[in-house]
C-alpha atoms as one frame of an Amber mdcrd trajectory, in Angstrom:
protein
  89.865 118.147 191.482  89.705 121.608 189.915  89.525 125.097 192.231  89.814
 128.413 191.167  92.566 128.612 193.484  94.777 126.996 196.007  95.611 129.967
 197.877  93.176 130.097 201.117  92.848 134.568 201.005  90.197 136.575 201.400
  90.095 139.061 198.333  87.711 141.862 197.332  85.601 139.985 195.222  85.290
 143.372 193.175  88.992 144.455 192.520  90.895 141.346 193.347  92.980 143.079
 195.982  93.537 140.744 199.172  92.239 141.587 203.027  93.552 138.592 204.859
  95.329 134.884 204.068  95.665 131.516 205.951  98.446 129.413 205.690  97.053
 126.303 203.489  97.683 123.067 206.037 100.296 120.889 206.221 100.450 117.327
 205.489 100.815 116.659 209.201  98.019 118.997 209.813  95.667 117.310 207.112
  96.518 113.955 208.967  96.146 115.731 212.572  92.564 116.549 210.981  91.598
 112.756 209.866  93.004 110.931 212.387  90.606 113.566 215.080  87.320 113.048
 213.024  88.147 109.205 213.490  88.815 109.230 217.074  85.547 111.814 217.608
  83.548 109.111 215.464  84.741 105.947 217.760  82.880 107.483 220.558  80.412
 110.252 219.613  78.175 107.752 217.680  77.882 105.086 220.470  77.960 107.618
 223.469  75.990 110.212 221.945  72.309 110.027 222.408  69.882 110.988 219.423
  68.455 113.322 222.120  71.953 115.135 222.857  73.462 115.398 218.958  69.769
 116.974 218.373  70.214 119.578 221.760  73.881 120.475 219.765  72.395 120.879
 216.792  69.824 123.579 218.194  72.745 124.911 220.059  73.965 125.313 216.684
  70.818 126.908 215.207  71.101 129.647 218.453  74.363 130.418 217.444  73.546
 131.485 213.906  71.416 133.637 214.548  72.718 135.035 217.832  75.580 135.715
 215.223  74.083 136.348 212.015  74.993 139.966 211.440  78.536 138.885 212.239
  78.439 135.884 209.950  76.657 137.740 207.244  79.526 140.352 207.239  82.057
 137.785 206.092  80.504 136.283 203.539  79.719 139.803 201.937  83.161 140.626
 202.451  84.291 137.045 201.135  82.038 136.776 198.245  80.351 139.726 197.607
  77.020 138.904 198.836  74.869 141.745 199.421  74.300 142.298 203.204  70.590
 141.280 203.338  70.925 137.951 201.411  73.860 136.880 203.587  71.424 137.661
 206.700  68.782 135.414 205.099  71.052 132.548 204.400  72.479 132.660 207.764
  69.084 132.304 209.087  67.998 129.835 206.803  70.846 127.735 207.715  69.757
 127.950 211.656  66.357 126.144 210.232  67.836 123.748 208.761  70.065 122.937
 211.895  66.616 122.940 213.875  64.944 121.244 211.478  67.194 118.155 212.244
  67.123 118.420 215.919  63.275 118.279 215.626  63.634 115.368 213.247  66.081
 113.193 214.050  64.443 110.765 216.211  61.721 109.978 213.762  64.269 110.208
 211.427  66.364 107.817 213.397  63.252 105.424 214.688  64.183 101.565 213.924
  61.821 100.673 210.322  60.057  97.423 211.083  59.751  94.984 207.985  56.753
  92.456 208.013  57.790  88.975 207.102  56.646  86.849 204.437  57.599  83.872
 206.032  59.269  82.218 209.759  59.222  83.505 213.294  60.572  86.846 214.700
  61.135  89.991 213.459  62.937  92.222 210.986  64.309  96.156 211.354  66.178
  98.576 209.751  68.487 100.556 211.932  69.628 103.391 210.787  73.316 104.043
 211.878  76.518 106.050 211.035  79.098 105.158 208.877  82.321 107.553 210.033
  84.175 110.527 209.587  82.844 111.895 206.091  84.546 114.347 204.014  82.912
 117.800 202.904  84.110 119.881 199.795  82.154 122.965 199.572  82.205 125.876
 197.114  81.915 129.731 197.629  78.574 130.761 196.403  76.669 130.060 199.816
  79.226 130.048 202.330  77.228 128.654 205.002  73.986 127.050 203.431  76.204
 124.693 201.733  77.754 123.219 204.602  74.809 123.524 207.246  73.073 121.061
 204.046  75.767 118.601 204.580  76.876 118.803 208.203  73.127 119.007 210.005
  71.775 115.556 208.733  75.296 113.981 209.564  75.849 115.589 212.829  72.144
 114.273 213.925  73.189 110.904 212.610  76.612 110.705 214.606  78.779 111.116
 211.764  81.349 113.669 211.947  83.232 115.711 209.701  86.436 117.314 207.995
  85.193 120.270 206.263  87.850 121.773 203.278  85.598 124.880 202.284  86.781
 126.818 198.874  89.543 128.632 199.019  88.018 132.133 198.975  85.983 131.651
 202.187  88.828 130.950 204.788  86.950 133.675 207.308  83.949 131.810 206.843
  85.602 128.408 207.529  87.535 129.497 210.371  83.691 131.209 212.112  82.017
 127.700 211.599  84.855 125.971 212.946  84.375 127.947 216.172  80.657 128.091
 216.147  80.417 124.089 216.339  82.915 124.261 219.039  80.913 127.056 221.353
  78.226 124.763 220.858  79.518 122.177 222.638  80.866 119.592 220.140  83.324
 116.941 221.035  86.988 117.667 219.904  86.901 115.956 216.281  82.868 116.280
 215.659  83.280 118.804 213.131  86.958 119.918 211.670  87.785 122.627 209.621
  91.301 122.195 207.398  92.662 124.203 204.869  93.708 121.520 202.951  95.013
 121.264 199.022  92.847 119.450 195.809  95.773 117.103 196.057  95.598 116.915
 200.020  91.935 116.634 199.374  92.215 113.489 196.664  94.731 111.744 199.362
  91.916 112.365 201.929  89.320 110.908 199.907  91.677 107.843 199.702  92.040
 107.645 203.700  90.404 105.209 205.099  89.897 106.984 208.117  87.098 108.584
 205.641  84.400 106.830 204.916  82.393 109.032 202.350  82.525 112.548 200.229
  79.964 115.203 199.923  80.847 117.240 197.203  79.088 120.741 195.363  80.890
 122.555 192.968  81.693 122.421 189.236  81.084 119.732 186.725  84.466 119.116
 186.643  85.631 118.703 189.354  82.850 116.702 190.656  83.702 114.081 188.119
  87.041 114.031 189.637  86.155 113.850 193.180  83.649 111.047 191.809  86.661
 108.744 190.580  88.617 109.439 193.408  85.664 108.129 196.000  85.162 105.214
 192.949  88.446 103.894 193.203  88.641 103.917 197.252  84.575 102.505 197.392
  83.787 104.787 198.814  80.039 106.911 199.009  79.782 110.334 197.352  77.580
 112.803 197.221  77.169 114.944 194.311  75.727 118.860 193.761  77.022 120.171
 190.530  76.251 122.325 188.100  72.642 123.625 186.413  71.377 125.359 183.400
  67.538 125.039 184.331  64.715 125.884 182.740  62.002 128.047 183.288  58.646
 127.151 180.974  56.310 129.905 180.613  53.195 127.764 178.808  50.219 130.059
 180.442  49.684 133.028 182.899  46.791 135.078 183.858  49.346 137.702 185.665
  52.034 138.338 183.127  54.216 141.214 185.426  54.257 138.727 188.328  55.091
 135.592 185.840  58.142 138.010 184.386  58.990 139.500 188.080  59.525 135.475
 189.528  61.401 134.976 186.527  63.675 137.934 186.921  63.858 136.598 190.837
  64.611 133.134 189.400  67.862 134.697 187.271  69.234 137.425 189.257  69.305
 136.003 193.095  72.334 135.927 194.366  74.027 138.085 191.390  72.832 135.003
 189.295  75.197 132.426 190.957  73.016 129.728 192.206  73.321 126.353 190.814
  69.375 125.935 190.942  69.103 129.130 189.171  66.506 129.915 186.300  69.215
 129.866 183.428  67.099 129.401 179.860  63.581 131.286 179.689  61.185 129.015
 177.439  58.687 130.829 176.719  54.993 129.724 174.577  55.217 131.547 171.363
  51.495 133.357 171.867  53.078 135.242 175.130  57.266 135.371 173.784  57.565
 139.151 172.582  55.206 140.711 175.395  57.351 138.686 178.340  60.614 139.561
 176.547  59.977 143.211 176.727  58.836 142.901 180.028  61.679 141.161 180.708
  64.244 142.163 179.425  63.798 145.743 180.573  63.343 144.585 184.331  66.567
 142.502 183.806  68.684 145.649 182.637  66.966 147.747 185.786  68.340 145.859
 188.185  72.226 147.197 186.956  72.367 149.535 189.710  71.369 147.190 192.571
  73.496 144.306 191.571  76.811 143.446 193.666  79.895 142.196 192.176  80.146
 138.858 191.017  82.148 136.560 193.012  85.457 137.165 191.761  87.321 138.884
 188.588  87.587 135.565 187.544  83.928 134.911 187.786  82.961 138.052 185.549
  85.583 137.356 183.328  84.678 133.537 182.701  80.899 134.954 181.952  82.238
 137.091 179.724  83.854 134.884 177.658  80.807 132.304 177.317  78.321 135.978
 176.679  80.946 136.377 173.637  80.841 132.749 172.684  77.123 132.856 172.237
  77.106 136.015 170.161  79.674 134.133 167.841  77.033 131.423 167.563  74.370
 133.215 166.597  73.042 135.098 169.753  71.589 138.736 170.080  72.787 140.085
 173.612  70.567 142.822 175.350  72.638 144.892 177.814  73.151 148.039 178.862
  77.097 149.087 180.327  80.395 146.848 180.073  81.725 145.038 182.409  83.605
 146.732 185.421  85.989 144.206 187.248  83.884 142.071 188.630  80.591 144.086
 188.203  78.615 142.407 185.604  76.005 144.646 183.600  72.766 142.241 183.663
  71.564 141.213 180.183  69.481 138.703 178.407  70.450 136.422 174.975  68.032
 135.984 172.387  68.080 134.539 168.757  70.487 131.795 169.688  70.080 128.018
 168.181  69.017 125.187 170.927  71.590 123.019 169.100  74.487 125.637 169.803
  77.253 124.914 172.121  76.560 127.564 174.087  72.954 127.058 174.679  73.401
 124.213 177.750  76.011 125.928 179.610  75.611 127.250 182.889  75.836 130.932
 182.818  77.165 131.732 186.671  75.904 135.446 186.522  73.757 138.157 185.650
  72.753 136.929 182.204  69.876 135.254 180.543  69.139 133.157 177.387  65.280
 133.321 176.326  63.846 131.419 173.457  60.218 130.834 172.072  58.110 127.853
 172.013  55.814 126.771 169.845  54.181 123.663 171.321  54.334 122.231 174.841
  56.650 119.422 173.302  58.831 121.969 171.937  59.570 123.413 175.381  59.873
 120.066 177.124  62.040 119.177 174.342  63.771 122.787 175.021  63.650 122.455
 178.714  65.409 118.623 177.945  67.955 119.912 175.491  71.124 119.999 177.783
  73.283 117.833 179.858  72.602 119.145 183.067  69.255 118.492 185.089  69.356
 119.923 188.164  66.019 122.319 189.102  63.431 123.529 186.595  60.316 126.091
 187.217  57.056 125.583 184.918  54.650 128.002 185.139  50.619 127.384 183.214
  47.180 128.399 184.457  46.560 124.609 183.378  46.911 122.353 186.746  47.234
 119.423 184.524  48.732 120.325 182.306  51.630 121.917 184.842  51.891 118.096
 186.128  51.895 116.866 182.710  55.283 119.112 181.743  56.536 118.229 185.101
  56.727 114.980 185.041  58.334 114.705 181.370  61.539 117.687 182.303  64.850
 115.617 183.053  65.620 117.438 186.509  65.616 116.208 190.224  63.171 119.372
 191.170  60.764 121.238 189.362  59.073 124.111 191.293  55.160 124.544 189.792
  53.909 128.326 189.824  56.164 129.980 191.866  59.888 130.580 192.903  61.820
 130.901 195.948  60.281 127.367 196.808  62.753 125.849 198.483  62.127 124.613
 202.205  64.563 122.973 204.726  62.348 119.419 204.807  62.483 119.671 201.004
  65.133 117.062 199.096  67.726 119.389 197.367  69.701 117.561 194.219  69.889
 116.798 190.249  70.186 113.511 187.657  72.329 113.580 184.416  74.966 116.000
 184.728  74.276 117.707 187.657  75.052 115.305 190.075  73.252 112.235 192.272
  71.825 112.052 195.859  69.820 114.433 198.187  70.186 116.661 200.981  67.794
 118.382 203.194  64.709 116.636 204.009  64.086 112.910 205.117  66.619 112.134
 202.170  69.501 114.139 203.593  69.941 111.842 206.310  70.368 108.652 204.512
  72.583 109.030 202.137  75.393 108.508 204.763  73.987 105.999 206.704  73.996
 101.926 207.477  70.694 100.991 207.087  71.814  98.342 208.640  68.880  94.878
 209.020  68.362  93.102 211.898  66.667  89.810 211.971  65.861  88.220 214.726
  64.323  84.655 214.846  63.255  84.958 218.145  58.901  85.516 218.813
């Protein structure tokens, strides 16, 4: 497994200089970790109710946003997030907590099966597994893990959570939000652990599946790891969607939810709009449209994540001029301030054209033909989210159905919903969270037959 960094430290995300560190944990404290998920897990999931893991979990929900300006703070401090998105994922995070807590008995009801043949009955119960480990990355401290930990909380799983390396302050305010909350000793464990502390962990079989989101990479490590123990991962990885422009009858709002699409969160969103494919009878009015609300948004833009971060874009922006690309940009970088721009002119078939850009930046190119843009849309290795936008109802389910991605968002942007399923095919990972989806990926569904009338 791959991290930017093994050193748990808060650092301004624009000059690199540090605020605060943790001591990364121990062996004995990694063990101390597993061995109290286990212990939580051989009594929370038969003494726990449905009813009380679902009055935690809006215990939970309470807390976030009793806290959220607190919260928020730390993740702009952590990760540069500017102060107003941090409130709203804070807040989103408390409906997805309560989301659960609403859900989880119907969730959780027993599935009858009708027989074909004989006496009796048939269900599937629905049941935990065990202590499951969570690997999160930086980009939304908190959304990330409420995603993992809310469905498996509400299912009587519980958790060791190893958050990335930058977002220690983060870690450490979950940690003790779960516990004002109420949760058993064990529920829900933070630990500073190591990649290599991590792999051993994965290996443990006190741990009885992974949730992973993060890079390519080192998702395909984390994937062998959980392969050779058997055990059950979950995978959110990388994205370069696309975003098909076939129709619009409100150009400035089509090009304003595209510049949305790109620039949230400074551009580092996995589910980001990443390649604009755009129908050749609209391309040079939505460029300039654009293009110039892309390069207006310099001044409100926060840092990217890390010096690191801006200087990795960088490199892949220069990599696509060498390949062909015409970049659009106003400004050079500053540390980690990234000047917003857009790439045009550069060849589907170039190496560059299916990576992810993390950041500010956007590649646009024309389309012909509405099998030229699914075959645009289709050109990369990743398939994570996609937005299609036509006037055409049919023709908007037509292109839907044919792009290689686990979402596609028709019309609009910003679609995403707590009861929604949240994940990617090819490259970008497999399983779900959020939604009825979320919570059964980690869970027995486990048939009982009886023969009895």
């Amino acid at each position: 497994m791959t991290t930017m960094s093994q050193r748990y430290a808060v650092l301004d995300p624009a000059t690199g200089e540090p605020f605060k560190e943790y001591a990364t944990a121990t062996d004995q404290e990694v063990d101390v970790a597993l061995a109290a998920a286990a212990a939580a897990f051989a009594t929370w999931s038969e003494s726990s109710t449905v009813a009380h893991r679902a009055e935690l979990l809006r215990n939970v929900a309470d807390l976030h946003e009793a806290r959220s300006e607190e919260l928020a703070a730390i993740i702009q401090r952590e990760m540069g997030k500017p102060l107003d998105q941090a409130v709203g994922e804070v807040e989103f995070c408390a409906a997805i907590y309560r989301y659960y807590a609403d859900n989880a008995a119907s969730f959780l009801a027993d599935e009858p099966i009708s027989l074909l043949a004989g006496e009796g009955s048939a269900i599937i119960r629905r049941q935990a597994i065990g202590a499951l480990l969570g690997i999160m990355p930086w980009n939304y401290p908190y959304y990330q893990v409420a995603r993992f930990a809310a469905p498996n909380l509400a299912l009587g799983n519980t958790i060791v959570l190893k958050h990335a390396p930058q977002c220690p302050d983060s870690a450490a305010a979950l940690q003790q939000l779960f516990v004002d909350a109420g949760y058993p000793e064990g529920c829900y464990v933070n630990v500073y652990a190591t990649n290599e502390q991590a792999a051993r962990a994965i290996a443990d079989p006190r741990i009885q599946g992974v949730s992973f989101t993060g890079s390519e990479r080192a998702g395909a490590a984390v994937a062998e790891q959980a392969g050779r123990s058997l055990k059950k991962v979950v995978l959110e990885l990388g994205g370069s969607d696309p975003f098909v422009v076939l129709s619009t009858d409100d150009l400035d709002a089509t090009v304003q939810a595209a510049v949305d699409a790109r620039l949230e969160n400074t551009g580092q969103a996995c589910n980001a709009g990443k390649r604009f494919i755009v129908a050749d009878e609209l391309y040079d009015d939505f460029l300039a449209r654009f293009t110039q609300r892309v390069i207006a948004q310099a001044d409100d833009l926060a840092p990217l994540s890390s010096l690191e971060a801006a200087e990795r874009l960088e490199a892949q922006v220069a990599r696509a001029i060498e390949e062909g690309a015409t970049l659009v940009s106003e400004g050079r970088r500053e540390g980690a301030y990234f000047p917003p721009g857009v790439l045009t002119g550069l060849s589907p078939t170039a190496p560059s054209a299916a990576e992810e850009l993390f950041g500010p930046v956007a590649i646009v190119h024309r389309a012909s033909t509405e099998d030229e843009a699914i075959a645009l849309a289709n050109a990369t290795s990743y398939g994570l989210g996609s937005y299609v936008f036509s006037t055409d109802p049919e023709q908007a389910m037509r292109v839907a159905d044919r792009i290689d991605a686990g979402m596609v968002f028709v019309n609009g942007v910003g679609l995403d919903g707590v009861e929604l399923p949240f994940g990617g095919v090819k490259r970008s990972g497999f399983g779900r969270e959020l939604g009825r989806f979320g919570i059964e990926e980690f869970a027995n569904k486990k048939l009982i037959r009886n023969a009895l009338a």
